[in-house]
N, C-alpha and C positions, 0 to 999 in steps of 0.2 A: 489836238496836234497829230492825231494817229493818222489824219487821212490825208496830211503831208508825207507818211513815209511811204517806204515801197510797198507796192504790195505785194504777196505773194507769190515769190519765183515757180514757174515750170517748166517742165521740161519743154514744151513746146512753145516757150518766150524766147529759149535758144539758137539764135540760128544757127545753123548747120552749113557748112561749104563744100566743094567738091574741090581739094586742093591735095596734090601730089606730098608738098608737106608737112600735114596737116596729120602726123603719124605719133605713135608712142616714142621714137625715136630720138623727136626733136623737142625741145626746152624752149618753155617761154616764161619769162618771169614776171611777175604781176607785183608791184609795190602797190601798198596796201593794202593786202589781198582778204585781211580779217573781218569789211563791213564795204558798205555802201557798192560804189562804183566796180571798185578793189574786187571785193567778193564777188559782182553780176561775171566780171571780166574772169577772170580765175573759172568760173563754170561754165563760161562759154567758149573758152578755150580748150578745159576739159570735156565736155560739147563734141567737140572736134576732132577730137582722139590725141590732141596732144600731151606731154608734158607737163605741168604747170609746176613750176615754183612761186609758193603765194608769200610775202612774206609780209610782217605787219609788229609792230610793239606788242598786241595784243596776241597773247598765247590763246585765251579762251575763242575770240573773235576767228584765228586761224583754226583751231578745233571744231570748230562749228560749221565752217565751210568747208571740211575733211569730211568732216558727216553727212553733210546736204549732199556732197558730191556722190555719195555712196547710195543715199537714201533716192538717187535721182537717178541711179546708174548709166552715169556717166562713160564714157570708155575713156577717156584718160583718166591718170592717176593724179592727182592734187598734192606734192608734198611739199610741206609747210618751214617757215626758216623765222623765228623770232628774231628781231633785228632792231637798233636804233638807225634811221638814216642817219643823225648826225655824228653816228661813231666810222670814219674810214675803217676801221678795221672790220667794222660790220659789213658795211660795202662788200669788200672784196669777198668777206666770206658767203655771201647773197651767191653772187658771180660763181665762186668755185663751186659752192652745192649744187647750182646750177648744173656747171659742169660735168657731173659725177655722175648725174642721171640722165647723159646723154647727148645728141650735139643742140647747144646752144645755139637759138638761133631767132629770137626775140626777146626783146626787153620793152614790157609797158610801165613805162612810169606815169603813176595815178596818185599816188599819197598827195595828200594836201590837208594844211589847216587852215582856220580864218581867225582873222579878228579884226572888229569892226569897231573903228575909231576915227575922230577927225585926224589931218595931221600936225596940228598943233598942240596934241595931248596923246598921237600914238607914244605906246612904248615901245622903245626902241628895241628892246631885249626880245618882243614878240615878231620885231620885224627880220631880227638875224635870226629866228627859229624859221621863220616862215620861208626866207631866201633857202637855209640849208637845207630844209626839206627841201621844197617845189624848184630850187635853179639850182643849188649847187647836186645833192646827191644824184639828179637825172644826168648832168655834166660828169660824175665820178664814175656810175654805173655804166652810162655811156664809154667812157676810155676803158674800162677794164673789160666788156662785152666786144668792143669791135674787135679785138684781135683775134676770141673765139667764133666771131662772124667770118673773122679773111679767113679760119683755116675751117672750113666746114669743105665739103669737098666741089659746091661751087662756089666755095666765097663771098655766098649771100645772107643776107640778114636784114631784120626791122625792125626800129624802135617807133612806139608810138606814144607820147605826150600828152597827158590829157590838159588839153589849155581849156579855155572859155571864153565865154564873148568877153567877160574883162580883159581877155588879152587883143581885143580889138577895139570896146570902147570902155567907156570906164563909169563906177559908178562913185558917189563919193564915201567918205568913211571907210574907204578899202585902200587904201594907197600899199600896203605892203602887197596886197593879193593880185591888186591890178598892176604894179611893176613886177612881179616873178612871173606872171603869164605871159605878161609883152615879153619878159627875158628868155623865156622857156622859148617860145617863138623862133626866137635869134638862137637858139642851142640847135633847133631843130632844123633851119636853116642852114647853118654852121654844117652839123652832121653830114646833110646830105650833099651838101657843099664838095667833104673830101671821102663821099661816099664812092664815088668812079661808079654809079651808074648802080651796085651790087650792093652796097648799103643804101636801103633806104629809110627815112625818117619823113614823121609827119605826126601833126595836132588834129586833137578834135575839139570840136570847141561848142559849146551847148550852153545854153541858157540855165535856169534855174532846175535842178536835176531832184528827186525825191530820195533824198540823204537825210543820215543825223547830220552832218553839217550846215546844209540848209537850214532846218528844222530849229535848231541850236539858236540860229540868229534871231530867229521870228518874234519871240517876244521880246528881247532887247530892243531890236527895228520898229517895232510898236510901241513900245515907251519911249522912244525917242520922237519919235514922229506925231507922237498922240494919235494913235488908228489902235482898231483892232488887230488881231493877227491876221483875219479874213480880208482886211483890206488893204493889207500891206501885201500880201497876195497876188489880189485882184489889182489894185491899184498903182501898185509900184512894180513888183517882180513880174506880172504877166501884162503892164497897160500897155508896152512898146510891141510885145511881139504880135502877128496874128495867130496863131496856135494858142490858145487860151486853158492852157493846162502843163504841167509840169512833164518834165519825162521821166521814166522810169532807168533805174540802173543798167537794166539787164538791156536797153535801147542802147545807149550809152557800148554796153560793153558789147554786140551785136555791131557796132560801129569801129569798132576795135579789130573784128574778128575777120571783115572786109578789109578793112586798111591794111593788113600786116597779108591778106592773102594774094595769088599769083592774081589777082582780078583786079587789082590796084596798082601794077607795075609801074602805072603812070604817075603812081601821088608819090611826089618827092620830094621832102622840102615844104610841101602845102598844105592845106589847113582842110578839115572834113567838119563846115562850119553848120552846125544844127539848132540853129537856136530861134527856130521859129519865125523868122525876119523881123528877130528885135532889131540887129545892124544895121539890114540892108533895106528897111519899111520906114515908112514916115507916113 
């Protein structure tokens, strides 16, 4: 399973921008900042000289990426905020910490779970966890971030989404995953909708990514299907795209760090869709 995860971040996996403000001054908030996508994005945004508030369930997971960030001499600082999405009052206090360390002036929402079921036997209990996380707390974060957006001194700011190809086509035994990413869509739409042009919002959306989350699924996916892990891989997760290999987080989060920069002015509302042309290939 090892040579499904990521491999080894460096410093020079990070891109780097030339962006007015892209400074210690301005905040950017990273949900799930303790592993996988969460973590690449949180170091590449401190990468960039900015702020980073990472914030995640996992205390140990956020300690860990305080360290890297230091061990990698990063020039922004990384500070870290234990949180439940599914508690509002965690929410806001995400937001205010945010605040406290400067002007806020992006919000990526990345946290996500899975679970992989028909839906004739989903549980239902896994499918309200998976909304709150991935559709509603991006929706809460959202209202309580844009008003520290209008009062920034020009009124500007970014949320970036991490959707997926499930939020364009779908696969099955995901019905909870592939309906919060079609929603997340529509949030991110919505956003930029009554952004006036100085809020902007936008998804990215990627194929099969080297996460524990992936990783997580692979022998389940294999006992269900009767394959190995290798061919569930090869034969399932990578048969539609052309790009015949998984991406890495720290791409992912390098995708991130373009979208939310002044070199992106134009993505608003739209999707930064990476995923190898599983959707667009036949």
């Amino acid at each position: 399973m090892a040579k499904y995860g990521p491999s080894e971040l460096t410093r020079d996996d990070l891109l780097t921008i030339d962006d007015a403000n892209y400074t210690a001054e301005n905040v950017v908030i990273v949900t799930g900042g303790g592993a996988g996508i969460g973590r690449a994005t949180a170091l590449a945004f401190a990468a960039n000289g900015l702020t980073v508030v990472a914030t995640d369930r996992d205390s140990e997971g956020l300690d860990a990426v305080q360290t890297e960030a230091r061990e990698l001499s990063l020039p922004g600082e990384v500070v870290t905020v234990t949180a439940n999405l599914t508690d509002d009052d965690d929410l806001q206090r995400i937001v205010e910490t945010a605040t406290e360390q400067g002007s806020l002036r992006y919000l990526i929402n990345n946290a996500g779970i899975q679970t992989v079921s028909p839906i004739d036997s989903f549980p239902i209990e896994k499918y309200d966890l998976m909304h709150d996380i991935m559709q509603r707390a991006p929706l809460i974060l959202t209202k309580h971030c844009l008003p520290h957006f209008r009062a920034t001194d020009d009124g500007r700011g970014v949320i970036g989404n991490m959707c997926s190809v499930h939020g364009h086509i779908v696969t099955r035994d995901k019905v909870a995953y592939n309906t919060t990413k079609f929603g997340l869509r529509g949030l991110t739409q919505s956003t930029a909708a009554e952004g006036d042009g100085k809020v902007r919002a936008f998804t990215v959306s990627t194929a099969y990514v080297k996460t524990a989350l992936v990783a997580k699924q692979l022998p389940d996916t294999a006992d269900r299907r009767g394959m190995t892990v290798d061919e569930v891989v090869e034969e399932v997760m990578l048969e539609r795209t052309r790009v015949k290999e998984m991406m890495e987080p720290y791409e992912v989060a390098n995708l991130f760090v373009i979208g939310c920069s002044q070199h992106s002015k134009h993505l608003n509302g739209g999707d930064m869709t990476h995923e190898g042309g599983m959707s667009l290939t036949y």
